[in-house]
N, CA, C and O atoms as a DFTB+ gen file, in Angstrom:
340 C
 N C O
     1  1       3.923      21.702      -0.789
     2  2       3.649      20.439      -0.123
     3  2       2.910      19.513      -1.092
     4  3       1.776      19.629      -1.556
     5  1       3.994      18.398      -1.315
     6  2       2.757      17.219      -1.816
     7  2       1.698      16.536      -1.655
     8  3       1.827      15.890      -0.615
     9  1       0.745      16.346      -2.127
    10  2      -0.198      15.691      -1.203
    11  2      -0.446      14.397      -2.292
    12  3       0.040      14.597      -3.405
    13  1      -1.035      13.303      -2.127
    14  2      -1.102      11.963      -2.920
    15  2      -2.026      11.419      -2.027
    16  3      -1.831      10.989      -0.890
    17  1      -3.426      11.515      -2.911
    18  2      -4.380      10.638      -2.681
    19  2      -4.186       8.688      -3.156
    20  3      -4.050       8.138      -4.249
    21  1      -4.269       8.106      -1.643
    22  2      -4.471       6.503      -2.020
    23  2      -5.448       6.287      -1.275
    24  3      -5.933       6.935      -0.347
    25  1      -5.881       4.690      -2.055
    26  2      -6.769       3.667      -1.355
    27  2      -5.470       2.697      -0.847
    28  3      -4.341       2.450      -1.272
    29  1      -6.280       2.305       0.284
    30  2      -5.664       1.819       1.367
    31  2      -6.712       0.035       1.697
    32  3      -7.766      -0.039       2.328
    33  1      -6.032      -1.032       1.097
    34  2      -6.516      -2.157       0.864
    35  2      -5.628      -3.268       2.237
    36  3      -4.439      -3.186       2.545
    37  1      -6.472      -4.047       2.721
    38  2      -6.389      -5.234       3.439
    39  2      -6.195      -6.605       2.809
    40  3      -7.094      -6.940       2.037
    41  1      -5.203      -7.455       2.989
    42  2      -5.059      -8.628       2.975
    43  2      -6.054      -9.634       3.639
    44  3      -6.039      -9.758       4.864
    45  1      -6.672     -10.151       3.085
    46  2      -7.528     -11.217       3.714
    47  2      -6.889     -12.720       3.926
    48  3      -7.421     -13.636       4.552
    49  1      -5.941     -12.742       3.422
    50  2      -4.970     -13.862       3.308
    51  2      -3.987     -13.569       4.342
    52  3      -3.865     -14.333       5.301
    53  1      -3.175     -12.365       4.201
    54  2      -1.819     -12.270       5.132
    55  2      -2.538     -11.152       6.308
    56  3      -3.093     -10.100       5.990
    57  1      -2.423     -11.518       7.312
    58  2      -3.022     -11.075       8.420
    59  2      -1.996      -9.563       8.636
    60  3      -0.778      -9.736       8.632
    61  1      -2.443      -8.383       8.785
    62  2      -1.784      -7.360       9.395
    63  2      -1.285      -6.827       8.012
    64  3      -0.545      -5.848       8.107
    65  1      -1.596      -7.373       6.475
    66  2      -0.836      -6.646       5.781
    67  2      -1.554      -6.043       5.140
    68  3      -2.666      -6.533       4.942
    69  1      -1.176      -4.555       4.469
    70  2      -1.676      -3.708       3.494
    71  2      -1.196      -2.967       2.281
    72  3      -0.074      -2.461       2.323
    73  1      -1.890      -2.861       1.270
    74  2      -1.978      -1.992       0.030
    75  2      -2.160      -1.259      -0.395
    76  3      -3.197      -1.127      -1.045
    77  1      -0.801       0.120      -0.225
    78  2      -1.543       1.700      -0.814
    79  2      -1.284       1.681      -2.026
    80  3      -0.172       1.482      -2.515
    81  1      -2.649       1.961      -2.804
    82  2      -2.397       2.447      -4.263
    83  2      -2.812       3.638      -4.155
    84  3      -3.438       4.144      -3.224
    85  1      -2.327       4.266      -5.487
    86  2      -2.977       5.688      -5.495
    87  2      -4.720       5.082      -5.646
    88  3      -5.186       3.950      -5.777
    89  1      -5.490       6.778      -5.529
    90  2      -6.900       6.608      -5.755
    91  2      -7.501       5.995      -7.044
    92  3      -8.361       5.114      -7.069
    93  1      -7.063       6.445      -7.847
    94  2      -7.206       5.804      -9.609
    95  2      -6.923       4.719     -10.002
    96  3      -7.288       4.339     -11.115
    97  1      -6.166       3.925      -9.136
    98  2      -4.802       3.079      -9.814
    99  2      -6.137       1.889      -9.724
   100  3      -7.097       2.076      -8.976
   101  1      -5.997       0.575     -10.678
   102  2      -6.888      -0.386     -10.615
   103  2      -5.760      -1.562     -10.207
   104  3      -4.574      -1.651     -10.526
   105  1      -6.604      -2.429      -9.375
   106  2      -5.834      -3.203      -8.528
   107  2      -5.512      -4.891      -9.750
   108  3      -5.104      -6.011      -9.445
   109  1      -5.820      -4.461     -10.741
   110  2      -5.616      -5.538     -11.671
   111  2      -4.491      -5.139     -12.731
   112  3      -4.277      -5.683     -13.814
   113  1      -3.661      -3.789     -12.013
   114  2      -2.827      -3.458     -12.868
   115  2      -1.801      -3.818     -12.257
   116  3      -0.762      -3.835     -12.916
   117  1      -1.752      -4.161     -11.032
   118  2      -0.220      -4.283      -9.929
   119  2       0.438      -5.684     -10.635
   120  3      -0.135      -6.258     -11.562
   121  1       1.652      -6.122     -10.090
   122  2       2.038      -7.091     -10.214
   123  2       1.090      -8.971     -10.186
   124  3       0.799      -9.628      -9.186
   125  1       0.904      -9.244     -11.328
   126  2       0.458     -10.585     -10.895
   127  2       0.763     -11.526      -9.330
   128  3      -0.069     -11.952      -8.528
   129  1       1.979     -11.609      -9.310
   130  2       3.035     -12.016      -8.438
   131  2       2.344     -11.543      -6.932
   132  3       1.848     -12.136      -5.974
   133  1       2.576     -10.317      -7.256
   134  2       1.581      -9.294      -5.721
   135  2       0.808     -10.209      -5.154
   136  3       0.862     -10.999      -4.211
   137  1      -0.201      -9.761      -6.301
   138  2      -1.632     -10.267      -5.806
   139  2      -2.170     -11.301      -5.735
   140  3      -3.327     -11.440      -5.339
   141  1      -1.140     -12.560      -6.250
   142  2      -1.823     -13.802      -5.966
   143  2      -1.310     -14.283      -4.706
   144  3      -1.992     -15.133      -4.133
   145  1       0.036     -13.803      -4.030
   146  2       0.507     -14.024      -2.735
   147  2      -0.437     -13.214      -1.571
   148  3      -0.545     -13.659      -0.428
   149  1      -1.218     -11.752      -2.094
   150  2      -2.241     -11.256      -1.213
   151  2      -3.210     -11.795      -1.164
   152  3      -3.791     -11.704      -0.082
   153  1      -3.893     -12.624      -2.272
   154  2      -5.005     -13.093      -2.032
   155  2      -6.294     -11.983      -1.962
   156  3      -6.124     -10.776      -2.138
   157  1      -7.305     -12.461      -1.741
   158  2      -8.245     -11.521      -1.817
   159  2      -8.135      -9.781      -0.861
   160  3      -7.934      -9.811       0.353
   161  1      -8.284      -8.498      -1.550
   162  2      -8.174      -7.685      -0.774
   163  2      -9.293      -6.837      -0.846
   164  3     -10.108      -6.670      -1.753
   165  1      -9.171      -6.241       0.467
   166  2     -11.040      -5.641       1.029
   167  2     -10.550      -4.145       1.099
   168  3      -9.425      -3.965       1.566
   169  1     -11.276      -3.058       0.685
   170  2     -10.574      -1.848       0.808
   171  2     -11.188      -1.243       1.912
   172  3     -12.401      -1.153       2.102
   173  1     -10.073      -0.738       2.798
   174  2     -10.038      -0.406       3.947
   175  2     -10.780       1.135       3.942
   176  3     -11.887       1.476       4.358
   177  1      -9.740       1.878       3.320
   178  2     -10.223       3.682       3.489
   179  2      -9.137       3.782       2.407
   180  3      -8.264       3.083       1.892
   181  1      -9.863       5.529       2.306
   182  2      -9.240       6.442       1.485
   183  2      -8.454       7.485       2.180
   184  3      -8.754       7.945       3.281
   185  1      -7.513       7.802       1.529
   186  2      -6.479       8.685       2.242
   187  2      -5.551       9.542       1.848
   188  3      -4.587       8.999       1.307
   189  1      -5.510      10.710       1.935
   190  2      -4.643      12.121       1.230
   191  2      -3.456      11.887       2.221
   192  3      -3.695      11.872       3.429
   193  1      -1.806      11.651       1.613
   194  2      -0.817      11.785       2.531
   195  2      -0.026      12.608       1.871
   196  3       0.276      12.619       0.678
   197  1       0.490      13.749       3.318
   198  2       1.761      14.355       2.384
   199  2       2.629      14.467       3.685
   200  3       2.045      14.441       4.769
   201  1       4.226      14.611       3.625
   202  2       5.029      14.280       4.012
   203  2       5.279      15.140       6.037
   204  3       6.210      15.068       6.838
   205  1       3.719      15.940       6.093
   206  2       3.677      15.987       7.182
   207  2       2.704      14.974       8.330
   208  3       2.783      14.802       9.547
   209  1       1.868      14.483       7.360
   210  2       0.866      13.506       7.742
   211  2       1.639      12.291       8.704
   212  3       2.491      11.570       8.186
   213  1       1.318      12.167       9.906
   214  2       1.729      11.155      10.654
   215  2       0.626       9.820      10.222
   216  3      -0.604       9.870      10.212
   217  1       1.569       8.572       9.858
   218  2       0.738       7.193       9.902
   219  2       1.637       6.269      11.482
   220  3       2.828       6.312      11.790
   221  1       0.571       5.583      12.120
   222  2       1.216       4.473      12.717
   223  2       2.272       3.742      12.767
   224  3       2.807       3.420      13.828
   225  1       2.848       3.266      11.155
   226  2       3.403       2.574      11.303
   227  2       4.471       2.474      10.066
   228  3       5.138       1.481       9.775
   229  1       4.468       3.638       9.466
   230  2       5.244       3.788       8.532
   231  2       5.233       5.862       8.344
   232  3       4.517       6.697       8.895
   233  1       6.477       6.032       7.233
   234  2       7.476       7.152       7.346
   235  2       6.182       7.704       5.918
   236  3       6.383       7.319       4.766
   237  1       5.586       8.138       6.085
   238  2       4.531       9.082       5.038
   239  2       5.481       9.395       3.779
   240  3       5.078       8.858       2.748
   241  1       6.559      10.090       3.658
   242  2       7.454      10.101       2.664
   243  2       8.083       8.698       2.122
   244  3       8.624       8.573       1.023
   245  1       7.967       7.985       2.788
   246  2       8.691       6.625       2.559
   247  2       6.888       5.952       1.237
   248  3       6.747       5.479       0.110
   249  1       6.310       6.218       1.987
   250  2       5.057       5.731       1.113
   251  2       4.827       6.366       0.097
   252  3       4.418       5.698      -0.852
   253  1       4.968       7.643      -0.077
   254  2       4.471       8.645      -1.026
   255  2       5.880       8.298      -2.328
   256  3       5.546       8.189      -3.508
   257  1       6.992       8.193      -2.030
   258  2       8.043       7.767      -2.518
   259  2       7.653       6.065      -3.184
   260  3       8.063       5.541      -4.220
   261  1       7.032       5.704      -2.480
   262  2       7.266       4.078      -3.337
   263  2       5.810       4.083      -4.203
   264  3       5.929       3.710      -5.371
   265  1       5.020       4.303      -3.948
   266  2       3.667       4.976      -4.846
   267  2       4.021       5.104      -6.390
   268  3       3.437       4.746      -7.413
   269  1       5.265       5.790      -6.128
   270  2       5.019       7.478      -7.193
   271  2       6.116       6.149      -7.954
   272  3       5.909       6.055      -9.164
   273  1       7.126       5.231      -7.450
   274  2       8.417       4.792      -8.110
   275  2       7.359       3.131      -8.815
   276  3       7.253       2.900     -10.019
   277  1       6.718       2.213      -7.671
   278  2       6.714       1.370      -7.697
   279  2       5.192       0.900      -8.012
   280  3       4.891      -0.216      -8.436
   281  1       4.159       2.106      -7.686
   282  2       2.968       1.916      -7.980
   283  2       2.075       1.523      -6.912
   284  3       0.850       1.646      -6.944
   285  1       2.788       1.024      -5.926
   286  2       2.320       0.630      -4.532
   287  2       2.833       1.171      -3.363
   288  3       3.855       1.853      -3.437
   289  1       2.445       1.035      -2.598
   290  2       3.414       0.543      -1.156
   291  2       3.056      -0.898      -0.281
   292  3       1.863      -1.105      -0.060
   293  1       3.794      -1.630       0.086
   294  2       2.957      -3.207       1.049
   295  2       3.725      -2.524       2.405
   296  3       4.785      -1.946       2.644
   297  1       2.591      -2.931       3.089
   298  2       3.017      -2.247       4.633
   299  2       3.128      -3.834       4.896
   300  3       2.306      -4.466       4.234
   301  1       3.759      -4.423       5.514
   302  2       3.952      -5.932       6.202
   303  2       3.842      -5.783       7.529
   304  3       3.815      -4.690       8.094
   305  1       3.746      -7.331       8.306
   306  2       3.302      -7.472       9.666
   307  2       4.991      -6.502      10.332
   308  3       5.785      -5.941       9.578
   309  1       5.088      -6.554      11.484
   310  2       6.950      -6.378      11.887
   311  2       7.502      -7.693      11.378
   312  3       8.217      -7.580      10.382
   313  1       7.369      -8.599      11.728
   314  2       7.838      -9.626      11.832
   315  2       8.194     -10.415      10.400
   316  3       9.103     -11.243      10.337
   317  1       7.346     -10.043       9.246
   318  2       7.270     -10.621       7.830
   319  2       8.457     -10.230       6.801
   320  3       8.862      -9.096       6.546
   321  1       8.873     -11.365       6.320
   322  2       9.685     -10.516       5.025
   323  2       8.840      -9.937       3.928
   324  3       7.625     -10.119       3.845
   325  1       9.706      -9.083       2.923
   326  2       9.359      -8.282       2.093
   327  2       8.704      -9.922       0.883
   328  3       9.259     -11.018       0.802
   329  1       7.327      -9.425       0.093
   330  2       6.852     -10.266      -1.079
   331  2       7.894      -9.433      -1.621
   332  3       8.210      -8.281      -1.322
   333  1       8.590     -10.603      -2.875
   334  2       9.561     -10.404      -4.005
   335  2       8.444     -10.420      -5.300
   336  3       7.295     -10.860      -5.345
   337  1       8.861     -10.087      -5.812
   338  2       7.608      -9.678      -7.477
   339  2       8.307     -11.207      -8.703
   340  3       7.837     -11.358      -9.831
Protein backbone atom coordinates (compact mmCIF):
# COMPACT_ATOMS: atom_id res chain seq x y z
CA UNK A 1 0.00 0.00 0.00
CA UNK A 2 1.09 3.46 -0.93
CA UNK A 3 0.91 6.00 1.31
CA UNK A 4 1.91 9.93 0.20
CA UNK A 5 2.22 12.45 2.67
CA UNK A 6 0.68 16.16 1.47
CA UNK A 7 0.00 19.60 2.68
CA UNK A 8 -3.26 20.53 1.92
CA UNK A 9 -3.48 24.53 1.07
CA UNK A 10 -6.63 26.98 0.69
CA UNK A 11 -7.30 29.56 -1.85
CA UNK A 12 -7.96 32.84 -0.38
CA UNK A 13 -8.82 34.22 -3.71
CA UNK A 14 -10.97 31.29 -5.30
CA UNK A 15 -13.49 30.35 -2.76
CA UNK A 16 -13.88 26.37 -2.19
CA UNK A 17 -10.56 25.72 -3.93
CA UNK A 18 -7.53 23.66 -2.87
CA UNK A 19 -3.80 22.60 -3.11
CA UNK A 20 -2.28 19.17 -2.43
CA UNK A 21 1.35 19.21 -2.53
CA UNK A 22 3.39 16.65 -1.25
CA UNK A 23 4.83 17.47 2.43
CA UNK A 24 8.35 18.73 1.16
CA UNK A 25 7.32 20.23 -1.99
CA UNK A 26 7.81 24.31 -1.67
CA UNK A 27 4.94 26.20 -2.93
CA UNK A 28 7.32 28.56 -4.98
CA UNK A 29 8.21 25.66 -7.06
CA UNK A 30 4.59 25.01 -8.69
CA UNK A 31 3.65 26.66 -11.77
CA UNK A 32 3.90 30.54 -11.86
CA UNK A 33 0.61 30.51 -13.84
CA UNK A 34 -0.96 28.36 -10.71
CA UNK A 35 -0.28 30.57 -8.28
CA UNK A 36 -0.89 33.86 -9.43
CA UNK A 37 -4.56 32.76 -10.51
CA UNK A 38 -4.67 31.22 -6.62
CA UNK A 39 -3.62 34.11 -5.12
CA UNK A 40 -2.64 34.00 -1.65
CA UNK A 41 -2.77 30.39 0.00
CA UNK A 42 -3.27 29.53 3.83
CA UNK A 43 -2.32 25.93 4.72
CA UNK A 44 -5.09 24.07 5.78
CA UNK A 45 -3.68 20.49 7.27
CA UNK A 46 -1.42 17.80 6.76
CA UNK A 47 -2.32 14.56 5.39
CA UNK A 48 -1.06 10.80 4.70
CA UNK A 49 -3.33 9.39 1.65
CA UNK A 50 -3.26 6.01 0.27
CA UNK A 51 -5.63 4.56 -2.09
CA UNK A 52 -7.89 3.23 0.73
CA UNK A 53 -8.26 6.58 2.48
CA UNK A 54 -11.75 8.04 1.81
CA UNK A 55 -11.69 12.11 1.01
CA UNK A 56 -15.08 14.07 0.52
CA UNK A 57 -14.73 15.04 -2.53
CA UNK A 58 -12.32 13.48 -4.60
CA UNK A 59 -11.01 9.65 -5.72
CA UNK A 60 -7.65 9.36 -3.20
CA UNK A 61 -5.93 7.49 -6.16
CA UNK A 62 -6.93 10.14 -8.52
CA UNK A 63 -4.86 12.60 -6.13
CA UNK A 64 -2.03 10.43 -5.26
CA UNK A 65 -1.74 9.91 -9.18
CA UNK A 66 -1.61 13.66 -10.10
CA UNK A 67 0.93 14.49 -7.11
CA UNK A 68 3.36 11.92 -8.15
CA UNK A 69 2.75 13.05 -12.39
CA UNK A 70 2.02 16.80 -12.00
CA UNK A 71 3.36 17.88 -8.61
CA UNK A 72 -0.01 18.95 -7.40
CA UNK A 73 -3.48 18.21 -7.30
CA UNK A 74 -6.29 21.56 -7.54
CA UNK A 75 -9.46 20.28 -6.08
CA UNK A 76 -12.01 23.06 -7.72
CA UNK A 77 -15.45 24.35 -6.59
CA UNK A 78 -18.21 21.62 -8.67
CA UNK A 79 -19.12 24.20 -10.64
CA UNK A 80 -15.44 25.76 -11.79
CA UNK A 81 -13.39 24.97 -14.77
CA UNK A 82 -10.05 23.40 -14.63
CA UNK A 83 -6.88 26.57 -14.17
CA UNK A 84 -4.84 25.89 -17.54
CA UNK A 85 -0.92 26.41 -16.69
Amino acid sequence: MEILDCSIYKSIRKMDTYLFIPCNAKLENLPAPLLKRLGKLEHVMDLSLSEQRKLARNNSLKVIQSIKTEGYYLQLPAHSQPISR
